[in-house]
Biopython code that builds the backbone (N, CA, C, O; Angstrom):
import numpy as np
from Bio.PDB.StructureBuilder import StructureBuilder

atoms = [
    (1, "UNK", "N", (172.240, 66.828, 50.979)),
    (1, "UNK", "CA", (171.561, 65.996, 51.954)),
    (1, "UNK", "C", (171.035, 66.872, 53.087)),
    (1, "UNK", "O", (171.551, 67.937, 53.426)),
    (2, "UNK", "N", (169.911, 66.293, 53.659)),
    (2, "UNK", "CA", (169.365, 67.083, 54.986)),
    (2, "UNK", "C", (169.802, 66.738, 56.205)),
    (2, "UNK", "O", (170.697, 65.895, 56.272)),
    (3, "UNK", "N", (169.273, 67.306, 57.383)),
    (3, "UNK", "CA", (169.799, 66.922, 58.873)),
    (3, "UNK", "C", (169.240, 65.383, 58.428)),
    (3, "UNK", "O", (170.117, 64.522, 58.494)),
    (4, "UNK", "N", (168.444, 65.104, 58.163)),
    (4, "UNK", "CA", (168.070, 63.771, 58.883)),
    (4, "UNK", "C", (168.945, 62.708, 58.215)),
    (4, "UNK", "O", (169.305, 61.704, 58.830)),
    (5, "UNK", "N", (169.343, 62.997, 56.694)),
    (5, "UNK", "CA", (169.753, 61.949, 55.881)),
    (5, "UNK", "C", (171.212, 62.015, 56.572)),
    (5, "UNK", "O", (171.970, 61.066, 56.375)),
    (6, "UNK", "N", (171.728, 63.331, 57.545)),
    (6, "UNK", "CA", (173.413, 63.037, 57.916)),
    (6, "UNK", "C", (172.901, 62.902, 59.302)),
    (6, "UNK", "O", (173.936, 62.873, 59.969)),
    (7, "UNK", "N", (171.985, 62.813, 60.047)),
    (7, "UNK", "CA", (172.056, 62.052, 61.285)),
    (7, "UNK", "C", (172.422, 60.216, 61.024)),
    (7, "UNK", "O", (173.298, 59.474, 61.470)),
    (8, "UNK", "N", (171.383, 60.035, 60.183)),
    (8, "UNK", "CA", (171.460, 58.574, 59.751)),
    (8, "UNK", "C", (172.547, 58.304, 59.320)),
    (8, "UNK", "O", (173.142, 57.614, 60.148)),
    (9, "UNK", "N", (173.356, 58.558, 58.104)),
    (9, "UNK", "CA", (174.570, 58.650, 57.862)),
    (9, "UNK", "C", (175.409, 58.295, 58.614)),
    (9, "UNK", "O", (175.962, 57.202, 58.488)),
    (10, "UNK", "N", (175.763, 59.358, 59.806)),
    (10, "UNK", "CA", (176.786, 59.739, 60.695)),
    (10, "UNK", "C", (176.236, 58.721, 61.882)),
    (10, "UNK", "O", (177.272, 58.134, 62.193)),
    (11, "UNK", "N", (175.102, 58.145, 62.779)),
    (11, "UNK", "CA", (174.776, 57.032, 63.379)),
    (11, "UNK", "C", (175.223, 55.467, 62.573)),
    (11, "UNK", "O", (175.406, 54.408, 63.174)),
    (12, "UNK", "N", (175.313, 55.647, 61.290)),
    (12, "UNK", "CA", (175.791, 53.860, 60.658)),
    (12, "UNK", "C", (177.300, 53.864, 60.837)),
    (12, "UNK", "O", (177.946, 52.956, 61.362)),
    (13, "UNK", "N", (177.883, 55.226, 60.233)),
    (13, "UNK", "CA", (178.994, 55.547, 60.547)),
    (13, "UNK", "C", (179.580, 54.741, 61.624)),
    (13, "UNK", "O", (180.336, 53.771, 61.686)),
    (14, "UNK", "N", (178.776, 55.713, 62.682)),
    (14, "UNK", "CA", (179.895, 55.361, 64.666)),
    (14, "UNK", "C", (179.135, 54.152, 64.375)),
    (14, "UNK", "O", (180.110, 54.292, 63.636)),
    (15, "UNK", "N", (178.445, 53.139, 64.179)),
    (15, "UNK", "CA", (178.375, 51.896, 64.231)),
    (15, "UNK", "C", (179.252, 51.032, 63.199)),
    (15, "UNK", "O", (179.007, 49.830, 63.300)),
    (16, "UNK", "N", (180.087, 51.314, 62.359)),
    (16, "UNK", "CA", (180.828, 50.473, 61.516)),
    (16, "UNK", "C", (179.900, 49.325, 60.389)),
    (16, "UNK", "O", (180.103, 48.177, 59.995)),
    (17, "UNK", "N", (178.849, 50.330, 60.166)),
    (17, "UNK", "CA", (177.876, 49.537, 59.149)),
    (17, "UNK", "C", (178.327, 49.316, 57.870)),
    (17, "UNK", "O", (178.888, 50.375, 57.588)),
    (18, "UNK", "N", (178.411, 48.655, 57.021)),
    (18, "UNK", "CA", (178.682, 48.276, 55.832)),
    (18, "UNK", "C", (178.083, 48.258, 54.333)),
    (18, "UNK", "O", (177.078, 47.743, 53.843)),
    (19, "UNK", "N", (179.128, 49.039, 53.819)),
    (19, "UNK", "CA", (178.778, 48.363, 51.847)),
    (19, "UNK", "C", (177.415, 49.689, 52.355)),
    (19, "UNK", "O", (176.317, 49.147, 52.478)),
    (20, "UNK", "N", (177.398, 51.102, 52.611)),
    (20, "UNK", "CA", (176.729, 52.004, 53.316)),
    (20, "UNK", "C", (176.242, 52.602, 51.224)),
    (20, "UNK", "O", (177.089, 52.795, 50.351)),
    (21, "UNK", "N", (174.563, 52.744, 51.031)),
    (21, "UNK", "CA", (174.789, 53.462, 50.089)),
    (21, "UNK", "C", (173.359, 54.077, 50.379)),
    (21, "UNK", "O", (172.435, 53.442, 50.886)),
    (22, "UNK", "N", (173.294, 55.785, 49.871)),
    (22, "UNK", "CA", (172.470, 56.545, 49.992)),
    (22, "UNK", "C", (171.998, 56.525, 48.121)),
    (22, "UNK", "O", (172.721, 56.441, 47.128)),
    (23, "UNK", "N", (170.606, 56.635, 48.249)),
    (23, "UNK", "CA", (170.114, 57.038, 47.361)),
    (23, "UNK", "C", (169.027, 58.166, 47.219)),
    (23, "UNK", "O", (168.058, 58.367, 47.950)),
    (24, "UNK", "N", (169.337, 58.698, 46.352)),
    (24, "UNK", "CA", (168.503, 60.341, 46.159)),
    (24, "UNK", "C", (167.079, 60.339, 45.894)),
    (24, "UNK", "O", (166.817, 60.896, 44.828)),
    (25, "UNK", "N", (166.147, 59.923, 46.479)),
    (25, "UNK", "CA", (164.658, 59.573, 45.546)),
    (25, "UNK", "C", (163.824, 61.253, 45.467)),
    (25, "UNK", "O", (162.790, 61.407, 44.817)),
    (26, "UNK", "N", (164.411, 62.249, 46.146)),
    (26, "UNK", "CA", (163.782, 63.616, 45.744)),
    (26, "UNK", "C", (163.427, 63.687, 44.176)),
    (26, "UNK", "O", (164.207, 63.364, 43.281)),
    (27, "UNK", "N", (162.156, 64.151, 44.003)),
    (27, "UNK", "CA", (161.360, 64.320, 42.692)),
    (27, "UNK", "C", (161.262, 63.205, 41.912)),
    (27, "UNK", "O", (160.598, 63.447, 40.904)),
    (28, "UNK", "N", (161.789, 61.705, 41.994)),
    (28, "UNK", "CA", (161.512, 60.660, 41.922)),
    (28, "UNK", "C", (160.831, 59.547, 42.303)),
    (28, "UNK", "O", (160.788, 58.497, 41.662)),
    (29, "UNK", "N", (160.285, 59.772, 43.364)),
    (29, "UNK", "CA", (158.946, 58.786, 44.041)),
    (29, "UNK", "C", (158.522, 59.962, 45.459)),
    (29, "UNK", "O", (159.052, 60.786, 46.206)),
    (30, "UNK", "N", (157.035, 59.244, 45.115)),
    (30, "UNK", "CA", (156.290, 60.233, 46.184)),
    (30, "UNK", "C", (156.464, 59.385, 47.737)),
    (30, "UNK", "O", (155.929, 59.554, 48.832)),
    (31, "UNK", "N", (157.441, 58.449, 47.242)),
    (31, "UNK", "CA", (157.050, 57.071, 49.123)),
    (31, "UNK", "C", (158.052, 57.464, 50.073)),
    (31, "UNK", "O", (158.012, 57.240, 51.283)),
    (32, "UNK", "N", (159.358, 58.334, 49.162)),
    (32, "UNK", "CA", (159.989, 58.965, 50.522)),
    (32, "UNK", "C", (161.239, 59.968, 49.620)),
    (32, "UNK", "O", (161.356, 59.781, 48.409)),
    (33, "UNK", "N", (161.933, 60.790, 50.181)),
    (33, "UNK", "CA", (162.729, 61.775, 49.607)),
    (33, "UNK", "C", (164.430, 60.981, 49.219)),
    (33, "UNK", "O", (165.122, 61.451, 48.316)),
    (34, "UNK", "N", (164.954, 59.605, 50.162)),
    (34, "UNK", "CA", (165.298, 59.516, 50.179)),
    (34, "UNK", "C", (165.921, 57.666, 50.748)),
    (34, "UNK", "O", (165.789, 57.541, 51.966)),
    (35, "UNK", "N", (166.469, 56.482, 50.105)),
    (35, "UNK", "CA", (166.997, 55.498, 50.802)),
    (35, "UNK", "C", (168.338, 55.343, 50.975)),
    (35, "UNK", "O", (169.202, 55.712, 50.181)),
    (36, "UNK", "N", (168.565, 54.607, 52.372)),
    (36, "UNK", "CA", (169.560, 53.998, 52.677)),
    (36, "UNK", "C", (169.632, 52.582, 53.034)),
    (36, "UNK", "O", (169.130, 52.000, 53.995)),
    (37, "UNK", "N", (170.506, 52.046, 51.874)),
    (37, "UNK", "CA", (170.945, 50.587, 52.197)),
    (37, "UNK", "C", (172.165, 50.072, 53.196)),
    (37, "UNK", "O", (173.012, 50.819, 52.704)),
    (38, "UNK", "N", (172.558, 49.691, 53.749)),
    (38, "UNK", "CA", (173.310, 49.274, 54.872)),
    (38, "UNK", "C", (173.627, 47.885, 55.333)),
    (38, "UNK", "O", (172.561, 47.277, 55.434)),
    (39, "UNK", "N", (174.576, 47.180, 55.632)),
    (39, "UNK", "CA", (174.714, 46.043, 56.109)),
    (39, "UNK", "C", (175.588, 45.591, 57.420)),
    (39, "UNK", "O", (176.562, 46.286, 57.710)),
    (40, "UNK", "N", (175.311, 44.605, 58.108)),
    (40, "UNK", "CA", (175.837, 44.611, 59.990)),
    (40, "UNK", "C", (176.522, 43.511, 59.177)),
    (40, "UNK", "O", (176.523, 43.261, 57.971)),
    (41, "UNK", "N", (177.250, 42.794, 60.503)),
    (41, "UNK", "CA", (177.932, 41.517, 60.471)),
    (41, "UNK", "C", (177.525, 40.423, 60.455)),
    (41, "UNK", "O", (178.110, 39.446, 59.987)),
    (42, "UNK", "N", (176.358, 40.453, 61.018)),
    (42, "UNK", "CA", (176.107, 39.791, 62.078)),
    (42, "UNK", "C", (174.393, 40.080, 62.190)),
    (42, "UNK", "O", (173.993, 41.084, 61.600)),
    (43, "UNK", "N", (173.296, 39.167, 62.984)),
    (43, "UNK", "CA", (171.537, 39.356, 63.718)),
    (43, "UNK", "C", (171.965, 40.128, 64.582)),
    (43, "UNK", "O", (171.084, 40.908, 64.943)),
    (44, "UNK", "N", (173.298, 40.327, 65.282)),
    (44, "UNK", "CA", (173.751, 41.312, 66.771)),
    (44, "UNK", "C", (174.028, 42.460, 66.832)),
    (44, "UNK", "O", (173.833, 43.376, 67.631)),
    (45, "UNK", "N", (174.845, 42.240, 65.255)),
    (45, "UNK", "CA", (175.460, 43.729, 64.540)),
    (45, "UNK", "C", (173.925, 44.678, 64.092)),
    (45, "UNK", "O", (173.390, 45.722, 64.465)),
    (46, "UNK", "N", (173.628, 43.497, 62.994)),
    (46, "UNK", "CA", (172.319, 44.536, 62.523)),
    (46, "UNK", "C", (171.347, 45.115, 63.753)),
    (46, "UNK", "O", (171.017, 46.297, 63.659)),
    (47, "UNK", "N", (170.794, 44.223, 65.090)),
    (47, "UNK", "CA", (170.024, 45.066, 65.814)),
    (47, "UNK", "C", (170.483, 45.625, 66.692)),
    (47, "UNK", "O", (169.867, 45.946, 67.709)),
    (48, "UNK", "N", (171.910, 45.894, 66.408)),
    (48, "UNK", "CA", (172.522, 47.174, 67.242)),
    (48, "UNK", "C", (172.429, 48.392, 66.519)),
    (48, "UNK", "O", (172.046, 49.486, 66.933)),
    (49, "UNK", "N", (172.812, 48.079, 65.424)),
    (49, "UNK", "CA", (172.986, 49.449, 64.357)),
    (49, "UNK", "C", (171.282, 49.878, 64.384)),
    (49, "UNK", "O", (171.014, 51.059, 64.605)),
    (50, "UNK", "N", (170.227, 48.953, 64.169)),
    (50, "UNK", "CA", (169.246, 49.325, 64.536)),
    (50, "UNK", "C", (168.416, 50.457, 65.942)),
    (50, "UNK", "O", (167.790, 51.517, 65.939)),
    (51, "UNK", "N", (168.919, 49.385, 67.086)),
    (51, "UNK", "CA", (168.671, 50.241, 68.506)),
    (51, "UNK", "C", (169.238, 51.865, 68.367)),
    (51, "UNK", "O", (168.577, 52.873, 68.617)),
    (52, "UNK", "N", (170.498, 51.812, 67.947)),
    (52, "UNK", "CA", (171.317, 52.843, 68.282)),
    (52, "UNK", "C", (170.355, 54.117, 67.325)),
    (52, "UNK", "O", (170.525, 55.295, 67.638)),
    (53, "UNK", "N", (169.488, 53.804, 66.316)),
    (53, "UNK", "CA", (169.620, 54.560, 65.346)),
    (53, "UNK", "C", (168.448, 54.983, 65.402)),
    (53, "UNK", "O", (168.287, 56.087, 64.881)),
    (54, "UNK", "N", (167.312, 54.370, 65.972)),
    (54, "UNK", "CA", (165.950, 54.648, 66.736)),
    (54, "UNK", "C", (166.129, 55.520, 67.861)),
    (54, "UNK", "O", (165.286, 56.395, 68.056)),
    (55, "UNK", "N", (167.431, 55.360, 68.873)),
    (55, "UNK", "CA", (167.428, 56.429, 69.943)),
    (55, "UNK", "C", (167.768, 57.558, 69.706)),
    (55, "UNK", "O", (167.355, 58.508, 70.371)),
    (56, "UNK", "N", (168.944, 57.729, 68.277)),
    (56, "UNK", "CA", (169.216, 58.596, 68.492)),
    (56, "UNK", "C", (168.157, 59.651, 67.335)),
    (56, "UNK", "O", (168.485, 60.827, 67.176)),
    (57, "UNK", "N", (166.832, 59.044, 66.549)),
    (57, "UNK", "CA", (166.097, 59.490, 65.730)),
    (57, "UNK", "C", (165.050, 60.316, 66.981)),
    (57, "UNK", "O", (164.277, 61.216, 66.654)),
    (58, "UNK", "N", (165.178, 59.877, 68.279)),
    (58, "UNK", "CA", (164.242, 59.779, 69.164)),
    (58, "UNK", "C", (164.785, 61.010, 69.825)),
    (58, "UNK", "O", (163.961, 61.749, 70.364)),
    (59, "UNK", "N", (166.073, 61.339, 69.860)),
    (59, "UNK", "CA", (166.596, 62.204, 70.708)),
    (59, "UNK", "C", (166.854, 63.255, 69.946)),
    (59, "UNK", "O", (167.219, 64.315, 70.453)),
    (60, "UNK", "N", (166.684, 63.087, 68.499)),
    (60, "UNK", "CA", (166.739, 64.273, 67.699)),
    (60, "UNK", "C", (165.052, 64.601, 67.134)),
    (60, "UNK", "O", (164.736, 65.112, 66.060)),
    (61, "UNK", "N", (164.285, 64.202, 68.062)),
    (61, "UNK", "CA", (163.031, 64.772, 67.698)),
    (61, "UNK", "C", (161.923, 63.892, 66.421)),
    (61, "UNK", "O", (160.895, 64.294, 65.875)),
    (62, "UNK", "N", (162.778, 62.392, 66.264)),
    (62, "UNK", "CA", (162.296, 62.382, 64.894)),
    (62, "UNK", "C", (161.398, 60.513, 65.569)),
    (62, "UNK", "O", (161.513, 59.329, 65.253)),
    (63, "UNK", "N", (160.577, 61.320, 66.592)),
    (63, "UNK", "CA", (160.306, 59.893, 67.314)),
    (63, "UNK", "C", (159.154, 58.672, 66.614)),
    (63, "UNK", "O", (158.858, 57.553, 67.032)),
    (64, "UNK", "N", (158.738, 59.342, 65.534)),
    (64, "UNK", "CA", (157.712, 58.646, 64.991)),
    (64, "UNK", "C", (157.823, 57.893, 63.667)),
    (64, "UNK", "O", (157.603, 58.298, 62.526)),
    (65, "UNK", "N", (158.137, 56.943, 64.014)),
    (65, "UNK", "CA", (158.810, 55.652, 63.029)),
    (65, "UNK", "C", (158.504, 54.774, 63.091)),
    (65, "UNK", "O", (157.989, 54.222, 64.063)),
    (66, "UNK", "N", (158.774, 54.279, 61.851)),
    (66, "UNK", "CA", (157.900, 52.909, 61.730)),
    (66, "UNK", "C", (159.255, 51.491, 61.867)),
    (66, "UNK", "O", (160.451, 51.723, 61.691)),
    (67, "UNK", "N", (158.943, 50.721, 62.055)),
    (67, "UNK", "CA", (160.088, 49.930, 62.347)),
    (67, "UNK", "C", (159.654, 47.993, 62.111)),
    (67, "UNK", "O", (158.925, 47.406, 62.910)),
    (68, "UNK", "N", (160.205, 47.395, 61.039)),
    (68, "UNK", "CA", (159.984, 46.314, 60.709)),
    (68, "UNK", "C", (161.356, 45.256, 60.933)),
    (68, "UNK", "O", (162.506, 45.532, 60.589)),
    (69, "UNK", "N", (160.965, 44.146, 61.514)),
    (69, "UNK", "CA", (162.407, 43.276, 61.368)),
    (69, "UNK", "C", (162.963, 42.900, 62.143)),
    (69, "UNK", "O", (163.742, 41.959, 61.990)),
    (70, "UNK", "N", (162.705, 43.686, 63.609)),
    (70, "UNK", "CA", (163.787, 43.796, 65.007)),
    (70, "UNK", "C", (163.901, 42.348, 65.235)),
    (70, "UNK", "O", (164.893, 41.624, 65.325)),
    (71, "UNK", "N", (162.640, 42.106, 65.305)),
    (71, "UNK", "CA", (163.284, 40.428, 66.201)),
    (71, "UNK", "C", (163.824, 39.193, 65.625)),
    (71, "UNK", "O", (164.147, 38.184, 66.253)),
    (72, "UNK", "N", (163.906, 39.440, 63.973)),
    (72, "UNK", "CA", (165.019, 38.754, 63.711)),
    (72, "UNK", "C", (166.576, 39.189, 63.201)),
    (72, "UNK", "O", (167.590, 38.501, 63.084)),
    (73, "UNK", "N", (166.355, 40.481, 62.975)),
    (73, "UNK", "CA", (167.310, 40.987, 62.417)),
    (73, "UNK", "C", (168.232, 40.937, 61.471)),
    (73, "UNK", "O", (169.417, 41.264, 61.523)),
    (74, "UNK", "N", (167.429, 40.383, 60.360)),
    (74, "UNK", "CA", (167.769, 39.380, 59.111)),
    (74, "UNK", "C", (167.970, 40.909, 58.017)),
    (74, "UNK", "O", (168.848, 41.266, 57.231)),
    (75, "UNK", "N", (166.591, 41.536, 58.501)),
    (75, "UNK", "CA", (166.696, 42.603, 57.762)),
    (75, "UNK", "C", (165.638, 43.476, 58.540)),
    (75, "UNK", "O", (164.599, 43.057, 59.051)),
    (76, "UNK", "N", (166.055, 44.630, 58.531)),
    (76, "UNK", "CA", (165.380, 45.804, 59.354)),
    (76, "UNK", "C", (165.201, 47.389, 58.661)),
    (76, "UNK", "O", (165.982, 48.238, 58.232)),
    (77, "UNK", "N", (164.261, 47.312, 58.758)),
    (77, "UNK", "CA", (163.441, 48.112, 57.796)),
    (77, "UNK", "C", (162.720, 49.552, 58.987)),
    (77, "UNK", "O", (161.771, 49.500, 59.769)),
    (78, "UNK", "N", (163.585, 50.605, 58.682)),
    (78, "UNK", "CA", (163.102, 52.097, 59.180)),
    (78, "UNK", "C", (162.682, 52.936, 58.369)),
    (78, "UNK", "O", (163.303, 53.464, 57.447)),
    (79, "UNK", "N", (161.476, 53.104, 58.729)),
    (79, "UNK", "CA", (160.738, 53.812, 57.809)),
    (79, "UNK", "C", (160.547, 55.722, 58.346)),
    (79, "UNK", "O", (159.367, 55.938, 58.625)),
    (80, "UNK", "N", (161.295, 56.781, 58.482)),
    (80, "UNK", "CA", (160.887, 57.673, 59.216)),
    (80, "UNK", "C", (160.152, 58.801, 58.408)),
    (80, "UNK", "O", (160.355, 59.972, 58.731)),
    (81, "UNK", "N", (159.358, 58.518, 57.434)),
    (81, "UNK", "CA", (158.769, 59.046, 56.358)),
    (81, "UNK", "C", (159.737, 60.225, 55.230)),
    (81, "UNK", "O", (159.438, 60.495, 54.067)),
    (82, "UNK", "N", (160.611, 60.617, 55.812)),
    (82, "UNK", "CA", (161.166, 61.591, 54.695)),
    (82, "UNK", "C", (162.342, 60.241, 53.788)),
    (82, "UNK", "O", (162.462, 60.076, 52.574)),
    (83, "UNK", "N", (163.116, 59.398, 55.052)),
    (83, "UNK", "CA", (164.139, 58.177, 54.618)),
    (83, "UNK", "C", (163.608, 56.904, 54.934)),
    (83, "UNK", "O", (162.926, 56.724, 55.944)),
    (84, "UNK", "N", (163.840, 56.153, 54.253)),
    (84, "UNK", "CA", (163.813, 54.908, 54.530)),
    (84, "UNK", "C", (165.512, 53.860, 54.710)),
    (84, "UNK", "O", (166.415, 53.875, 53.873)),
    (85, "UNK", "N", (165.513, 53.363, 55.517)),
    (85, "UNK", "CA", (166.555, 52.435, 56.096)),
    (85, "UNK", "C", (166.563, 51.132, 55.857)),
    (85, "UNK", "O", (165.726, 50.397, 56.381)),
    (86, "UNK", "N", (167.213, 50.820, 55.291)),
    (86, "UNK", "CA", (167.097, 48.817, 55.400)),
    (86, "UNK", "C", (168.346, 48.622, 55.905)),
    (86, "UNK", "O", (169.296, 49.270, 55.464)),
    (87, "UNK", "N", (168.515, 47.547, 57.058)),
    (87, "UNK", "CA", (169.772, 47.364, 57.471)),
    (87, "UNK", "C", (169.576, 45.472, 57.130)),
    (87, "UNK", "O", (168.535, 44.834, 57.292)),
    (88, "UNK", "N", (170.441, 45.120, 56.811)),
    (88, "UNK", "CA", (170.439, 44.013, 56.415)),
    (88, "UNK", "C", (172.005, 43.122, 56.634)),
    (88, "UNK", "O", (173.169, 43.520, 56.570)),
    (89, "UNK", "N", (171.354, 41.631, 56.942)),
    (89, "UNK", "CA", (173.072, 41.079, 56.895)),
    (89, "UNK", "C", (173.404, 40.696, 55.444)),
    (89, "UNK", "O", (172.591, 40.776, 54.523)),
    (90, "UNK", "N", (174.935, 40.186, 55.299)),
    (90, "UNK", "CA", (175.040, 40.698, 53.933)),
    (90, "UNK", "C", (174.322, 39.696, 53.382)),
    (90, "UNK", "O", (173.472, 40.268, 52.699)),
    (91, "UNK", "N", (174.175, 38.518, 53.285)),
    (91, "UNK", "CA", (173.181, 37.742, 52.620)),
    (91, "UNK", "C", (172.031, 37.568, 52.021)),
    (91, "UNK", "O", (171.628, 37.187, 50.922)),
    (92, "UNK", "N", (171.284, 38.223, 53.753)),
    (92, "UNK", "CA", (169.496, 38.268, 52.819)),
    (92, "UNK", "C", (170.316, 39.590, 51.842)),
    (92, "UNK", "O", (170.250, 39.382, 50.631)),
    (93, "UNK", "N", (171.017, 40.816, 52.237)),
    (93, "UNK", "CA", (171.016, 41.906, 51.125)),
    (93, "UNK", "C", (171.345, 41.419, 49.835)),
    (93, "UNK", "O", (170.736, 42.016, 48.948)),
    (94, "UNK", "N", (172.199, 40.424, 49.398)),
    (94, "UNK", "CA", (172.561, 39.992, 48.016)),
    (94, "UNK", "C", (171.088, 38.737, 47.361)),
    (94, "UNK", "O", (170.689, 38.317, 46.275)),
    (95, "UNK", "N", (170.746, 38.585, 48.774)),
    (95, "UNK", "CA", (169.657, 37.693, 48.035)),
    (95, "UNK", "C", (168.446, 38.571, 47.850)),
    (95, "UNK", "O", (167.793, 38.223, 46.867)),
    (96, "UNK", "N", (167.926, 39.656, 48.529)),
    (96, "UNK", "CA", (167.152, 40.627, 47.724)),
    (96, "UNK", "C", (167.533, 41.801, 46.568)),
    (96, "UNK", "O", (166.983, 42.488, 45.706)),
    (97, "UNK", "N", (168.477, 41.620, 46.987)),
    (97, "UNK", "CA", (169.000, 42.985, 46.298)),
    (97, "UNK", "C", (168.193, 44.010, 45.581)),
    (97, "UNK", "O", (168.058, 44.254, 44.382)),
    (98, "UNK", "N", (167.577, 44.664, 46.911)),
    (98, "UNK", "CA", (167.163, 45.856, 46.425)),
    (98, "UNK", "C", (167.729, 46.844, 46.082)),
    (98, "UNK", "O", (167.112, 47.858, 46.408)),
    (99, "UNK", "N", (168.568, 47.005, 45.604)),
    (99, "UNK", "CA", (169.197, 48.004, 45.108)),
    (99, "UNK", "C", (169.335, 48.022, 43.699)),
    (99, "UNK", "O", (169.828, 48.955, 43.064)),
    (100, "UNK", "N", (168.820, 46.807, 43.151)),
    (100, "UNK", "CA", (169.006, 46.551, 41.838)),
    (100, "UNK", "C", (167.818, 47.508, 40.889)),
    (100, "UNK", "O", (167.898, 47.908, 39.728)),
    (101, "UNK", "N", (166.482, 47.709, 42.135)),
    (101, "UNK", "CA", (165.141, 48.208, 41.635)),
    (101, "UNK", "C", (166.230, 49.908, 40.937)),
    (101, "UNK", "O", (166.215, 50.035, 39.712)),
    (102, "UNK", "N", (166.924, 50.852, 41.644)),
    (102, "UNK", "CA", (167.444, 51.246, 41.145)),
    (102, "UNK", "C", (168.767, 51.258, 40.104)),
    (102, "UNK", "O", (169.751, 50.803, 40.686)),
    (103, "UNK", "N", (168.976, 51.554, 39.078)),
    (103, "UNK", "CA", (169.870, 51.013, 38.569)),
    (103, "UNK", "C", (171.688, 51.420, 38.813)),
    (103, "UNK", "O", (171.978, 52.593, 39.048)),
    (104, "UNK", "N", (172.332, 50.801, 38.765)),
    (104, "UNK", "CA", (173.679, 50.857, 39.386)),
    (104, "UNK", "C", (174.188, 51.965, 38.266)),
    (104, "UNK", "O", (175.203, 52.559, 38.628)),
    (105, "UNK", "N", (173.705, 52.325, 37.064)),
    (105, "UNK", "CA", (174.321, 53.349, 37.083)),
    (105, "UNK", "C", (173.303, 55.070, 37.417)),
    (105, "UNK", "O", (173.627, 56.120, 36.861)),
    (106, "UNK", "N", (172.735, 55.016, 37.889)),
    (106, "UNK", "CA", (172.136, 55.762, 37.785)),
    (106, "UNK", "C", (172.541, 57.161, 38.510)),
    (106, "UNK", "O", (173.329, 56.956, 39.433)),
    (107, "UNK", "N", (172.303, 58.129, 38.382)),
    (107, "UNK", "CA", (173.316, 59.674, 38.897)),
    (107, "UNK", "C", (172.364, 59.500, 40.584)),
    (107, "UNK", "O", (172.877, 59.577, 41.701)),
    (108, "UNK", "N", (171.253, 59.315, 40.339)),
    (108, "UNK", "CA", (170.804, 58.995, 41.836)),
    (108, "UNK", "C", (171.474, 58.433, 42.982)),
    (108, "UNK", "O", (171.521, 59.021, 44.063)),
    (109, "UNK", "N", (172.062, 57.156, 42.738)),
    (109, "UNK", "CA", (172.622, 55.979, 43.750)),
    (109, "UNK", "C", (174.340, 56.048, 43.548)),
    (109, "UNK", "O", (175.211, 55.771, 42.724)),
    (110, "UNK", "N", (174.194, 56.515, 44.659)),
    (110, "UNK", "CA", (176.035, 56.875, 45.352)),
    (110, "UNK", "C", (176.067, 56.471, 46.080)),
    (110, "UNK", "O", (175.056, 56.369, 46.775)),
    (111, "UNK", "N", (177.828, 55.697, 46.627)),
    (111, "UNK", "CA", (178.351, 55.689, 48.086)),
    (111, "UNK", "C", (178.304, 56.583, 48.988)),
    (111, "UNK", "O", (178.882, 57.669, 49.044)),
    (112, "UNK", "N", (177.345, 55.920, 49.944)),
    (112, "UNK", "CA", (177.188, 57.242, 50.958)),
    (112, "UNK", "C", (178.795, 57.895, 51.541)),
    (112, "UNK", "O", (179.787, 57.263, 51.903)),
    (113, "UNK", "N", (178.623, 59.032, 51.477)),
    (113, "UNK", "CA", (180.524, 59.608, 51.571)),
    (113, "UNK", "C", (180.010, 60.007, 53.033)),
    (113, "UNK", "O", (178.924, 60.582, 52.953)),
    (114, "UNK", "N", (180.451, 59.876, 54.282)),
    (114, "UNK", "CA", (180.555, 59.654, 55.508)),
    (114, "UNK", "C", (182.483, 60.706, 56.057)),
    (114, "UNK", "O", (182.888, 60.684, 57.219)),
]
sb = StructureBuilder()
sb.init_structure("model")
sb.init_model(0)
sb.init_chain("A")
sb.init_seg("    ")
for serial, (resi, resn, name, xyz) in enumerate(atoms, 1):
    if name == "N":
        sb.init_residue(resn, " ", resi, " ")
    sb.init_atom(name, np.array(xyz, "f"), 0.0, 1.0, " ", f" {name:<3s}", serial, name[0])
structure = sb.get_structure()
């Protein structure tokens, strides 16, 4: 993993984000190197884990991001071109379940180890 994929990591971390899984998309899609799926408690939980994770992308230089979702916080979508982020409560996540587009067994998609 790179700085950015263990900044993100280590920011869901100190937020107590949930059911946390990294997936490897290097040499597998040209739309980003890398996703993370994630889940809050809570609309309060998720746009905290959100705020926190924009400042600190901001304070590590990585200020130019794209950002979908904030004001409901159902599901929140960071886009910082190398990772992509979905933070989601657990619901909409089981009712989209994007994670399924990759397959559960695949050597790609691991528990993010934190």
């Amino acid at each position: 993993m790179d700085a950015l994929e263990n900044l993100i990591l280590a920011k869901l971390d100190d937020d107590k984000a949930q059911d946390v899984v990294f997936i490897d998309l290097k040499g597998k899609s040209a739309v980003a190197d890398g996703l993370i799926v994630a889940s809050g408690r809570s609309h309060r939980h998720v746009g905290a884990m959100a705020d926190h994770l924009l400042r600190a992308l901001k304070d590590e230089g990585y200020g130019r991001v794209r950002v979908e979702g904030l004001p409901h916080c159902d599901w929140v979508l960071i886009d910082t071109g190398d990772v992509i982020v979905h933070l989601f409560r657990p619901e909409v996540r089981s009712f989209y379940n994007i994670e399924k587009i990759w397959s559960v067994d695949s050597p790609h998609r691991t528990p993010a180890a934190m």
